[in-house]
LUMNU-801260 format. One record per residue (C-alpha): x, y, z; residue in three letters; residue number from 0. Coordinates in steps of 0.2 Angstrom, whole numbers. Layout:
> c1/c2/c3/type/seq
> X/Y/Z/ALA/NUM;
...
//
This chain:
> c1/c2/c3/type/seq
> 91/2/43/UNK/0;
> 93/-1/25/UNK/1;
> 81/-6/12/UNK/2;
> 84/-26/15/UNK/3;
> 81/-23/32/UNK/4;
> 66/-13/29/UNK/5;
> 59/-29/19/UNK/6;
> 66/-43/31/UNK/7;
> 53/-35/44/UNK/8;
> 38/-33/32/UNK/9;
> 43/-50/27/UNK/10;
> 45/-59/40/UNK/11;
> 28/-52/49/UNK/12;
> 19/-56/33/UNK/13;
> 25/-75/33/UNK/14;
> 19/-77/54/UNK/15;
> 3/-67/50/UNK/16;
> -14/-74/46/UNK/17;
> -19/-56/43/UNK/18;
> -14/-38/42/UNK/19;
> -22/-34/60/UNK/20;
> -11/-47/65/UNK/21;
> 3/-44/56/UNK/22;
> 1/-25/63/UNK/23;
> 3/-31/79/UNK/24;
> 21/-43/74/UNK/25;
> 27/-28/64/UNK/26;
> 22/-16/80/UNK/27;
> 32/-28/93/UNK/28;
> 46/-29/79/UNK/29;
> 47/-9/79/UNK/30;
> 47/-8/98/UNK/31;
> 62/-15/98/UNK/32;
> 71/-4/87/UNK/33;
> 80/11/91/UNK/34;
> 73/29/85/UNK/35;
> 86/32/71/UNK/36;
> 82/14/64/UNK/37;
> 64/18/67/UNK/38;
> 64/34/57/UNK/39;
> 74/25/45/UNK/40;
> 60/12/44/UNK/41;
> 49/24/41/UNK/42;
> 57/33/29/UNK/43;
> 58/16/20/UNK/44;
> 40/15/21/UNK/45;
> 39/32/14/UNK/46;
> 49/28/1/UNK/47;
> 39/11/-6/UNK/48;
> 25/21/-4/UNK/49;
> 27/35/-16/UNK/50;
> 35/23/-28/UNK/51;
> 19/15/-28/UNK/52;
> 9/31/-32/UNK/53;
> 4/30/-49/UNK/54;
> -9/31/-60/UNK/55;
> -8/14/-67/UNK/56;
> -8/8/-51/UNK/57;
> -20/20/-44/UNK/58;
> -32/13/-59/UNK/59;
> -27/-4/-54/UNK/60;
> -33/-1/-36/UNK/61;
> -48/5/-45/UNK/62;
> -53/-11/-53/UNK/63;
> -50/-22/-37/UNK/64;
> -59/-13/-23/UNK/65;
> -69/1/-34/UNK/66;
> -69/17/-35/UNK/67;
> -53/24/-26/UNK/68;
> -52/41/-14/UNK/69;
> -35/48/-12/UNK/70;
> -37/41/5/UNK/71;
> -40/22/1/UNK/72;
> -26/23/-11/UNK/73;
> -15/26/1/UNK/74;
> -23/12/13/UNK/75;
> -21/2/-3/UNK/76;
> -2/6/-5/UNK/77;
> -1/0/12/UNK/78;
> -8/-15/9/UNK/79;
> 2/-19/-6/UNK/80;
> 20/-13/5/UNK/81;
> 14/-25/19/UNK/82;
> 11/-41/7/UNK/83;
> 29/-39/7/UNK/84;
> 44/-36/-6/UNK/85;
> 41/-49/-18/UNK/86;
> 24/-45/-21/UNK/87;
> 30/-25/-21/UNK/88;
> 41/-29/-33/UNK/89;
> 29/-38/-45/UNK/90;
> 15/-24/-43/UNK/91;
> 30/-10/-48/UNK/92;
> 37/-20/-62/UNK/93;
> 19/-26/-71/UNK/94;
> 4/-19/-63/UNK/95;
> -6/-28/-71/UNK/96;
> 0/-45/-67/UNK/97;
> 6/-42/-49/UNK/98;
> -9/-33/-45/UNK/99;
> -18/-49/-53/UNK/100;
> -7/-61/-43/UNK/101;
> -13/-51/-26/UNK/102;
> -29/-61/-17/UNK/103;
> -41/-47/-11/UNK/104;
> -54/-59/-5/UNK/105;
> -60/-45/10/UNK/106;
> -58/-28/4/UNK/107;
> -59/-24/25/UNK/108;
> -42/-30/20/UNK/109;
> -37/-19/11/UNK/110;
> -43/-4/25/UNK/111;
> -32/-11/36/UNK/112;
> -16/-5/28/UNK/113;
> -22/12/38/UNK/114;
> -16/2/51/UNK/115;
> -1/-5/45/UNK/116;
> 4/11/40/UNK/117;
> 2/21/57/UNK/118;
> 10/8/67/UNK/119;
> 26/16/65/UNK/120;
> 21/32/72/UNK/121;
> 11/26/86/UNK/122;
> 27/18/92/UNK/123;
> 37/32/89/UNK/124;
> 27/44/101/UNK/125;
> 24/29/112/UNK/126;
> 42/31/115/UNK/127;
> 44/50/112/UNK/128;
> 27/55/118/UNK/129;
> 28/67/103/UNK/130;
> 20/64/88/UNK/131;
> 31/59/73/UNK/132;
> 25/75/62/UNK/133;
> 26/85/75/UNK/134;
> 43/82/78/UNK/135;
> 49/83/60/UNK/136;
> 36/93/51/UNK/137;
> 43/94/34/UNK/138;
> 46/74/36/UNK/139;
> 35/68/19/UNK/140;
> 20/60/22/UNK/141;
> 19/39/16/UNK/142;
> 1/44/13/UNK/143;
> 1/58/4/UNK/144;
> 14/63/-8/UNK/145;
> 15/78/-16/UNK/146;
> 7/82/-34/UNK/147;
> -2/71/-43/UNK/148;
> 0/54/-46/UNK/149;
> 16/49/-57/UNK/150;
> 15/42/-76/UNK/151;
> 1/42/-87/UNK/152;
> -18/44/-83/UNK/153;
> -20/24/-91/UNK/154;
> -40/23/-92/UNK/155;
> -53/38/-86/UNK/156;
> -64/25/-87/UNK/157;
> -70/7/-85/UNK/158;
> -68/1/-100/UNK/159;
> -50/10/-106/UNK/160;
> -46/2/-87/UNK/161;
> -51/-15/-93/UNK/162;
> -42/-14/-108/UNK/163;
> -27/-9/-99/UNK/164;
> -26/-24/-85/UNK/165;
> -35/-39/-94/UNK/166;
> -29/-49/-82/UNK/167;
> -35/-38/-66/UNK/168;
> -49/-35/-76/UNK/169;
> -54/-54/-80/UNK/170;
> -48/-59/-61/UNK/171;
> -61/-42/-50/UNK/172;
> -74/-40/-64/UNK/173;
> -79/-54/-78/UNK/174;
> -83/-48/-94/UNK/175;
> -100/-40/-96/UNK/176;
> -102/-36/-80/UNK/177;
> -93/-20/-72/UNK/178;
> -98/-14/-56/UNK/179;
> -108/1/-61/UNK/180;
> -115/-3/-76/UNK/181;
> -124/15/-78/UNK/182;
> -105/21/-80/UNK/183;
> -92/21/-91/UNK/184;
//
């Protein structure tokens, strides 16, 4: 399992899904029918596209789009940006502002589902192990949570340094004059 093959999956569930729940359940048949050292390397794939995306830029991104972000819905949300697949990835890695513009977040319920997406892989690996996949490799790095802070520069500690930042986000999640919580910076 290399990184095209990582993508073709994502890819090719993304394009049959009308969803991510439903996309969860393609990518979960996909991965059943791997073998465990291309499931581990899937995951390790994941993994991988994950941290990349663990930024602050893109941290403050996710911050204009759905609100404030916990470390815990940032890493739903980098799940949801992984599952819309590599071109979209790419985009979002290469210009936050613009690929994170580009991406519809019309249900933020949307976005919470990349928790899903996300632990698909491991409910199939102890479906087929019976074993849970951090307690079979402990020191196996966690998609969720990386270690340290997020990479780059802090781009905006506030709402109006963010806007700035990502006009186009900004202009696309919330129009001029009127930010979410007005009462705030």
């Amino acid at each position: 399992m290399d990184s095209d093959r990582f993508w073709q999956l994502v890819d090719a569930t993304a394009a049959r899904a009308g969803d991510l729940e439903e996309q969860t359940e393609l990518l979960r048949t996909e991965l059943r029918r791997l073998d465990l050292p291309d499931l581990l390397a899937f995951d390790a794939e994941f993994t991988r596209a994950s941290h990349a995306l663990y930024t602050w830029e893109i941290m403050r991104g996710a911050d204009i789009m759905i609100g404030d972000v916990s470390d815990d819905v940032f890493a739903d949300f980098r799940s949801w940006v992984v599952s819309r697949g590599r071109s979209a990835y790419e985009r979002v890695l290469a210009d936050p502002d613009a690929g994170l513009a580009a991406l519809d977040v019309s249900d933020e319920e949307e976005v919470g589902a990349g928790e899903l997406f996300a632990a698909v892989i491991g409910e199939v690996y102890a479906e087929r192990t019976g074993t849970e996949i951090y307690d079979a490799f402990p020191d196996r790095p966690s998609a969720d949570f990386p270690d340290g802070e997020p990479a780059g520069p802090d781009v905006g500690r506030n709402r109006r340094e963010r806007r700035a930042h990502f006009p186009r986000l900004a202009a696309r999640h919330q129009p001029a004059g009127k930010l979410r919580f007005p009462w705030r910076n």
